[in-house]
C-alpha positions in Angstrom: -39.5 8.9 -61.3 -38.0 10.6 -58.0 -39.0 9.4 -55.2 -41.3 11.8 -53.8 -43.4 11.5 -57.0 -43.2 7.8 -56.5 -44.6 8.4 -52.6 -47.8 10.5 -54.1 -48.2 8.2 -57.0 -48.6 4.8 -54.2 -50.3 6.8 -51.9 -53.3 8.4 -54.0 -53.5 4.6 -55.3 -54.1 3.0 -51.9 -55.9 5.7 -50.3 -58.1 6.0 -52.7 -58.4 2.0 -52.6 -58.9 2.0 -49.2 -62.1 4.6 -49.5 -63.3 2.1 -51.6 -62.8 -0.6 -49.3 -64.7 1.4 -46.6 -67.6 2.2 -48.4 -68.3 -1.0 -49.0 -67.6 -2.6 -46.1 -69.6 -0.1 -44.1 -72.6 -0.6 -46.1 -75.5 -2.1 -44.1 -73.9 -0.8 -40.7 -76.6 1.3 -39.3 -75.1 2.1 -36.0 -72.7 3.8 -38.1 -75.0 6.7 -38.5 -73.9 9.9 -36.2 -76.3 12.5 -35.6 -75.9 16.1 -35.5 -78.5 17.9 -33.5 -79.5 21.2 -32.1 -81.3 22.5 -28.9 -83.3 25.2 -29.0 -84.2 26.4 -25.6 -87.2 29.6 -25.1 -86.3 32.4 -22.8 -89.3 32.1 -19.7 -92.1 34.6 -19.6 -94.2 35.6 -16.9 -96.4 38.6 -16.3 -94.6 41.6 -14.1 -94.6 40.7 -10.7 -96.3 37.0 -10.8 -95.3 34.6 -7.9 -95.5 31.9 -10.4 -92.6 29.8 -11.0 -90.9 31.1 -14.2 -90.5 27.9 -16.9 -88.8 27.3 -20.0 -90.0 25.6 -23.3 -86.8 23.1 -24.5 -87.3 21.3 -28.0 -84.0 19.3 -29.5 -84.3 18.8 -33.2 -82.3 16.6 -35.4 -80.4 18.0 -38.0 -78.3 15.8 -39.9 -77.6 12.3 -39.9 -73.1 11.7 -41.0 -72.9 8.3 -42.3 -69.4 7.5 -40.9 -68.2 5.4 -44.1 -69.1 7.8 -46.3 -67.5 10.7 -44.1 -64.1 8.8 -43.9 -64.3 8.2 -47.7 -64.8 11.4 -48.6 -62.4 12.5 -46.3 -59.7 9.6 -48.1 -60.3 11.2 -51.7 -59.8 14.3 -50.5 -56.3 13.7 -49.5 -55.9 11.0 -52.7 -57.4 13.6 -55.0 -54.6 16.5 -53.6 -51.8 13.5 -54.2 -52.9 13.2 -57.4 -52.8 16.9 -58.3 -49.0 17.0 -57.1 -48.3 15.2 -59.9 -48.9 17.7 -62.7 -45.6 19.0 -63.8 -46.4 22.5 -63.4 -47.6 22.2 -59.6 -45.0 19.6 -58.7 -41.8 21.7 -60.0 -44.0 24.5 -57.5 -43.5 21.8 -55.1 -40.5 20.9 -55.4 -39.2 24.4 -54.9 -41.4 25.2 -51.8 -40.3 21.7 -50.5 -36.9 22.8 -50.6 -37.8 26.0 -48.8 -38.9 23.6 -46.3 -42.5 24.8 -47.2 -45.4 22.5 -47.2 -48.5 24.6 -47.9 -50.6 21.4 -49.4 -49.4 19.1 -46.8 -51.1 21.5 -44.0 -54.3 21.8 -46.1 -54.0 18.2 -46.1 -53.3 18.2 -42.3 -55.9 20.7 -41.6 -58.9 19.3 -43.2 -57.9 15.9 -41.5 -57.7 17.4 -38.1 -60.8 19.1 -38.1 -62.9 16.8 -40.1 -61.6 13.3 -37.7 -62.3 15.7 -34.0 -65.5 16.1 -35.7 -65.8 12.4 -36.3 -64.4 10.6 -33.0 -66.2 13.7 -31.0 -69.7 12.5 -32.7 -68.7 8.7 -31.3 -67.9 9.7 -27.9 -71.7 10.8 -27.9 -71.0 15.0 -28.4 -73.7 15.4 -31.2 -74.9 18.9 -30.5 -73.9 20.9 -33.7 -73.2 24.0 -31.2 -70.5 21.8 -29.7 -69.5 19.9 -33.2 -69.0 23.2 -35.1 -66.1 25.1 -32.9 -64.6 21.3 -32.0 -63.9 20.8 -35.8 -62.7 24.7 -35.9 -60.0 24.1 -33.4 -59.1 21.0 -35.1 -58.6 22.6 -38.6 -57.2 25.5 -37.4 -54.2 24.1 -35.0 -53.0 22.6 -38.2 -52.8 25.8 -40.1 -50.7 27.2 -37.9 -48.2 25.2 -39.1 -48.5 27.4 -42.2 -47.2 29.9 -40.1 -44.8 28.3 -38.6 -42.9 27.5 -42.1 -43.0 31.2 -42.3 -41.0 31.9 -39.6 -37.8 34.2 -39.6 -36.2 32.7 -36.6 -34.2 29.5 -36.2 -34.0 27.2 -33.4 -36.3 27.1 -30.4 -37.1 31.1 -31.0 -39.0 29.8 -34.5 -41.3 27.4 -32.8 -43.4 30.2 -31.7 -46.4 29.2 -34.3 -45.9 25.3 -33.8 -46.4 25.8 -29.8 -49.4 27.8 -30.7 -50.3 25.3 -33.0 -50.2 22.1 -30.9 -52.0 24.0 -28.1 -55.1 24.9 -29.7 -55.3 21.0 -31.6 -55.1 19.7 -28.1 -58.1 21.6 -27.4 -61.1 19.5 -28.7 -59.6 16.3 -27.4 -59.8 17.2 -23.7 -63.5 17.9 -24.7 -63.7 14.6 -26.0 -62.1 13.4 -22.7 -64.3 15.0 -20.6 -67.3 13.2 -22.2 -65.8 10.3 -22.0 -65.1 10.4 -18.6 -68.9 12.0 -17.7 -70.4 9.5 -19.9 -68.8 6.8 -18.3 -69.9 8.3 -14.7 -73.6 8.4 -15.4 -73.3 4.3 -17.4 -73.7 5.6 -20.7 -70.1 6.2 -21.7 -69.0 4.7 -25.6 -67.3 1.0 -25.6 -64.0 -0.4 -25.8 -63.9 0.5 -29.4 -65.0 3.4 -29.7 -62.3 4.3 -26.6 -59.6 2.6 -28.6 -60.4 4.3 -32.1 -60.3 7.5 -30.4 -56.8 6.9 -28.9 -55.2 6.2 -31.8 -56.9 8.7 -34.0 -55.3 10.6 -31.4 -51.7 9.4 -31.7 -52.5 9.5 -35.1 -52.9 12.9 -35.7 -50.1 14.0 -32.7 -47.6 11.7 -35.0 -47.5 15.0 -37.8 -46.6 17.1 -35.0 -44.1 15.0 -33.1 -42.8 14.5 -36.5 -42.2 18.1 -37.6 -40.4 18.4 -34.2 -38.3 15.4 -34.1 -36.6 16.5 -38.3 -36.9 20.2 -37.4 -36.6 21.6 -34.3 -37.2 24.5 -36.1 -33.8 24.3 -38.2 -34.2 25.2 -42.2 -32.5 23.5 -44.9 -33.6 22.1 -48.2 -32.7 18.2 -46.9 -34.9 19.1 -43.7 -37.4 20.2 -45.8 -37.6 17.0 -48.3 -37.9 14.8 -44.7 -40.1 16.5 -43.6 -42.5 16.3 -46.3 -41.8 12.5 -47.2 -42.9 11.9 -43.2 -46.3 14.3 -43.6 -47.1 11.9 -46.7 -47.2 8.8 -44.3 -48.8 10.3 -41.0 -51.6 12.7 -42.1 -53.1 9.9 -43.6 -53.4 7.6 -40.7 -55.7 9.5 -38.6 -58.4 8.8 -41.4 -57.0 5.1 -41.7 -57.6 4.4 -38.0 -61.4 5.4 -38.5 -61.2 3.4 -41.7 -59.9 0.3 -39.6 -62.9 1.5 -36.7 -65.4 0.9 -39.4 -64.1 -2.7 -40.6 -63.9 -4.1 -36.8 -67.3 -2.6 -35.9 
């Protein structure tokens, strides 16, 4: 058993233990339940020419209710499920050839789903729960990662084939100085989340900017096939521990 097999074969094992875990520990935890809502607001009306004071009919409605243990859970199998899969012979020779081409197509699925899906998560515990708001957060979050699909398909070498990767990190950056800013407001007008839910979101943070930090600090935008295995071996321990962080929120809280 090579080693990389070895990596997917312990890691779909314990995330998919640790989903378990989750789900069972965040059973009974009804603060755990995020809401997703929508405002709908009507244009005002008046008749031509009225002096009257033009008003406007506002009416929020509730949408959805995320269960945040089931959310990270999901989100867990998901990324044990796509370890699993690696290990069919036919897909993992595939692998193994793109990993050498210092290509990592399934890792930025991976990566992709886990950004978007976690901004949507932390950005629903800082108190954002307007789907309008939800919606383009977990867009930015998904998409910065799939720039990095791009940026294995680059030409260039060096600093001139990190076009896609600055791209990349600058859109991902995006939600979180959302989530800042309603941090900050929130805490202006006293109704700002608490020390948990300011911790979890820092480190779901450096959670998710390890992957990135990561693919600079092997790369640097340099291609060979023992840059390539490196850098796949370090996405298979840091996408994961954006999800594990909110895993580790849930236990605590």
């Amino acid at each position: 058993m090579t080693r990389t097999v070895r990596t997917d074969v312990i890691s779909a094992v314990v995330l998919a233990a640790v989903a378990v875990v989750v789900l069972l520990v965040g059973d009974g935890k009804p603060w755990l339940g995020l809401p997703v809502t929508a405002t709908f607001v009507r244009p005002p009306e008046a008749p031509t020419g009225s002096p009257v004071e033009l008003a406007t009919a506002e009416a929020s409605v509730s949408l959805a209710v995320v269960q945040l243990p089931d959310a990270v859970a999901m989100l867990l199998l998901f990324l044990a499920g796509l370890r699993a899969l690696s290990l069919v012979a036919a897909v993992r020779a595939r692998r193994h050839r793109a990993m050498h081409a210092d290509r990592h197509t399934t890792r930025w699925i991976e990566y992709s789903q886990v950004g978007g899906v976690v901004t949507f998560l932390v950005a629903q515990l800082n108190g954002i729960t307007a789907v309008t708001s939800l919606v383009p957060l977990y867009a930015l979050g998904a998409a910065g990662g799939m720039l990095l699909w791009l940026h294995d398909r680059r030409t260039a070498t060096g600093r001139a084939g990190l076009w896609a990767f600055g791209f990349g990190a600058a859109i991902a950056v995006v939600p979180w100085g959302v989530i800042a800013f309603a941090q900050v407001g929130g805490g202006l007008v006293e109704v700002g989340p608490g020390i948990l839910i300011r911790i979890v979101t820092i480190a779901a943070l450096l959670a998710l900017a390890t992957v990135w930090v990561g693919v600079w600090v092997l790369g640097r935008g340099e291609r060979t096939p023992e840059i390539g295995t490196r850098v796949d071996r370090m996405l298979a321990l840091t996408i994961p521990l954006a999800p594990i962080v909110l895993a580790v929120g849930v236990a605590v809280g």
